[in-house]
N, C-alpha and C positions, 0 to 999 in steps of 0.2 A: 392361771389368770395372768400373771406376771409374764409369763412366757409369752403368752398370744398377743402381750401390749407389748414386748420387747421386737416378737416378730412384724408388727405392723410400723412400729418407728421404725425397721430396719425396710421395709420393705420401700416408705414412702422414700427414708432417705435413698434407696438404691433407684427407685424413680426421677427423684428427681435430679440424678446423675445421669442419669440415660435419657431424659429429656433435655434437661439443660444445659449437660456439661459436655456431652458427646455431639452434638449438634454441631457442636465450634469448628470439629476437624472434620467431621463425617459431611460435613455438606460447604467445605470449602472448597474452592477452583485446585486446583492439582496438577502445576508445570513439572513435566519430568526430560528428562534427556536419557534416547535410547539407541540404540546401535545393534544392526543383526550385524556386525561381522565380529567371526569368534576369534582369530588369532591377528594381531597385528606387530608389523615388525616396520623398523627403520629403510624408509620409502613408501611405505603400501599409503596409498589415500581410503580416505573410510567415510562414509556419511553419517551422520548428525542428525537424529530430527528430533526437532522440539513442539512435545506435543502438549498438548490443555486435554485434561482427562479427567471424569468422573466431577464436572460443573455438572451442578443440579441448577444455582442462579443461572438468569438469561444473562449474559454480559456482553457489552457491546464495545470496549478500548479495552487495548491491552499495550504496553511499553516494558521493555528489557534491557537488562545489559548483561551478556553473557562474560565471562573472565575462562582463561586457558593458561598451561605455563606455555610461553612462549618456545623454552626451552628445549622442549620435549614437543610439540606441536604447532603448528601453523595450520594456518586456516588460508582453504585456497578459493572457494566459492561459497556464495547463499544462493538457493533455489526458494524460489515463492512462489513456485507454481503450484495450483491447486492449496495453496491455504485457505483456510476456514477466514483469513483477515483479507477484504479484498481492495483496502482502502488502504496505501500506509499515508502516514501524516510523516514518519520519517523513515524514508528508505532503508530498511535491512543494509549494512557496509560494516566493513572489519576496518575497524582503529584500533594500533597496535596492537594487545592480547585480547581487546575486547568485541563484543558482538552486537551492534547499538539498533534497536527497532522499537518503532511505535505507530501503531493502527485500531483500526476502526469497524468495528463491522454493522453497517448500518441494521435496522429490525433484528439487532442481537445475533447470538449463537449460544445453543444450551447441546449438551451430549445429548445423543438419542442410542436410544439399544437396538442393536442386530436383533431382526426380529426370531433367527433360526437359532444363532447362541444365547442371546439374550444377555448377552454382554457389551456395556457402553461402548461407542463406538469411537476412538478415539481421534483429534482434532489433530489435525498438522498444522503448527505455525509457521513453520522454517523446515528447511532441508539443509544442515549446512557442511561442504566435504572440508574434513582436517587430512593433512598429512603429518607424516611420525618424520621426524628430526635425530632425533636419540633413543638410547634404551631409557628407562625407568617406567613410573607409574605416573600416568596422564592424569590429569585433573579439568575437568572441565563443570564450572559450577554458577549457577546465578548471581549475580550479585547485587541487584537491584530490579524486583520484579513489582507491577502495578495491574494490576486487574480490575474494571470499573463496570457497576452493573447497569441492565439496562433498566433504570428505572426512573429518567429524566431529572432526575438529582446530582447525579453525578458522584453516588456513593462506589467508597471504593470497595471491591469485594476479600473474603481472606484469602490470602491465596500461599498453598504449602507447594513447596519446591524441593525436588531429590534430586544432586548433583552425580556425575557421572564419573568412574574410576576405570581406568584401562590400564591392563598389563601390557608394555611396550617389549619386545624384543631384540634384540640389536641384529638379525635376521629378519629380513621382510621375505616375502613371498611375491613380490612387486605386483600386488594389486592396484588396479588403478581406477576409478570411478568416470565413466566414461557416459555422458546420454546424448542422444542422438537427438537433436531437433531440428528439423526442416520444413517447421510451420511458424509463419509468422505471429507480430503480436496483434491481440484482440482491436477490432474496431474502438476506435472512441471518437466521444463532440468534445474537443478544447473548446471555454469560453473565458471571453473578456469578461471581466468583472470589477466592479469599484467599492471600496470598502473604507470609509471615513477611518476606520480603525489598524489601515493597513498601508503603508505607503506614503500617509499624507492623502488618500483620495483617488491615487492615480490609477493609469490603469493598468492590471495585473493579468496573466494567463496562466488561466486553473485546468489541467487534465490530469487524467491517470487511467491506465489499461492494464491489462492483465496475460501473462504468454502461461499457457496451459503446461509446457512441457519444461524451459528449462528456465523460465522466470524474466522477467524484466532486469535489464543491467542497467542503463543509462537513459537519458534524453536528451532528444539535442532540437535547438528552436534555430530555424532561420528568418529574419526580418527583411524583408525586400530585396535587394543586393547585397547583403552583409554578408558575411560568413556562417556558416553553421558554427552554433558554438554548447556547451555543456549549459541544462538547466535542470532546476527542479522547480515544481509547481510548489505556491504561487512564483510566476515569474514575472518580477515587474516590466513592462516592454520598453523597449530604447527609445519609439516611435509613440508618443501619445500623443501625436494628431489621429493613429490610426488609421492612416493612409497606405500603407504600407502591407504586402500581401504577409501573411507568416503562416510558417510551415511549421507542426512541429514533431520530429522522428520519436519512435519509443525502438530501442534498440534491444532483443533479449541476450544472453550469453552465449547462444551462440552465431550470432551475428544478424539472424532476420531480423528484419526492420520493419514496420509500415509507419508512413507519414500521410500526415491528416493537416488536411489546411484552413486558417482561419480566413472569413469574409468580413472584410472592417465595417464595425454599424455604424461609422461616421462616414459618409459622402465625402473624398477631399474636397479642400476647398477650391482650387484650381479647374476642378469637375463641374461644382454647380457653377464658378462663370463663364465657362464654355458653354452649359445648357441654356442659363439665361442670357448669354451673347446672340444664342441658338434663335431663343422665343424671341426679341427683341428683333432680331432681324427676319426672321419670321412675321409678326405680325407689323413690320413696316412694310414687305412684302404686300403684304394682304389687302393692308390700308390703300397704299398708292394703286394696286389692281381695281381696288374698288371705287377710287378717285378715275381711274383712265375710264372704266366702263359710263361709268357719271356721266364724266364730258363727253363721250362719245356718243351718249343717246342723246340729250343737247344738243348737240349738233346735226343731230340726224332729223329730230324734230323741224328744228328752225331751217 
């Protein structure tokens, strides 16, 4: 009798460890950083990607800051093409050892399973190539990661992180990471927009697009005559009469471009007093014609 009340305390408690306390890690989000190349030596460049694996939450933002030793690596490009994030809020860009991004993926993103393996299928957020500098052992590790669910609260989710360790050689094999793209980037609608909470009221230019193959680099806006100059969305405009034509290029890494042009919703003003210069003389026109024919049948009468 002892035994069988001993076995059922021990049973509930192991329950309630397997429901309660395993849950915490077993159904957290799961950044890792992975690499198929097996030997790397001083010169070879190598990719990076950093994937979201084994989310069972739907989660829809995610922001990072990767860290590298400097010393032993550099980092020479990000690829964002083909992420699971299609929206960044702030551009993937290397600041000094670090890796700074933050995006959005609107109606969520959860892992789904390969239906042949049945194994999650795992998320690419990033692609990013390092090169080797020195011999030693590479570090490349999180150092501030944020995962947010989608469930219109804005809770943030748990999210476990495995940092990445590489044997460096002081012999490379001069590998070199190389992709070929000669498709430009994705169509997109840039729009004005006005936002009491942004600017002061003014008016701003919101886009963002997406290059399939080796990622978006840059954007560049041109306002009327002005110069093409470097932007990122929102970009407050120089011109808020909005008279002004704007262009604005999305540039990927390897140099295709397409540019997309905005139509100002504001008529210059210069525009409608030409129209109504237009009507004005127009319907004086009209009047005096209608005054000559007048007199003219008056007279024909009498």
């Amino acid at each position: 009798m002892v035994k069988n009340i001993f076995k059922i305390k021990y049973l509930f408690i192991l329950s309630f460890f397997v429901f309660f306390i395993i849950p915490t890690n077993l159904f957290a989000s799961e950044i890792v950083l992975k690499t198929n190349t097996p030997t790397l030596g001083v010169g070879d460049e190598f990719t990076v990607q950093v994937i979201l694996s084994n989310n069972t939450e739907n989660v829809n933002a995610i922001s990072g800051d990767i860290n590298f030793d400097d010393n032993l690596l550099s980092a020479e490009s990000i690829l964002s093409a083909n992420s699971i994030v299609p929206i960044w809020i702030e551009n993937p860009r290397i600041s000094g050892n670090s890796i700074i991004f933050s995006g959005i993926m609107p109606g969520g993103y959860q892992s789904v399973v390969d239906p042949v393996t049945q194994n999650p299928i795992e998320g690419v957020i990033l692609n990013i190539t390092f090169k080797v500098k020195a011999q030693g052992v590479g570090k490349i590790s999180f150092n501030d990661i944020h995962v947010y669910k989608n469930d219109g609260l804005g809770t943030e989710d748990i999210t476990q992180t495995r940092e990445l360790f590489l044997n460096l050689n002081s012999i490379g094999s001069h590998y070199v990471v190389s992709i070929v793209d000669t498709i430009s980037p994705e169509d997109f609608t840039p729009m004005i927009s006005k936002d009491s909470n942004m600017y002061d009221g003014q008016s701003v230019l919101v886009f963002n697009t997406n290059d399939k193959q080796s990622g978006i680099d840059h954007y560049e806006i041109k306002e009327g005559n002005r110069n093409w100059i470097l932007a990122e969305s929102p970009y407050l405009l120089v011109d808020q009469t909005l008279s002004s034509e704007i262009s604005i290029k999305a540039i990927d890494l390897a140099g295709n471009y397409k540019i997309e042009k905005v139509n100002s919703r504001n008529i210059p003003s210069k525009f409608i007093f030409i129209v109504v210069l237009l009507l004005i003389i127009l319907i004086t026109l009209l009047i005096h014609g209608a005054y000559v024919r007048y007199h003219k049948r008056r007279i024909q009468k009498n």
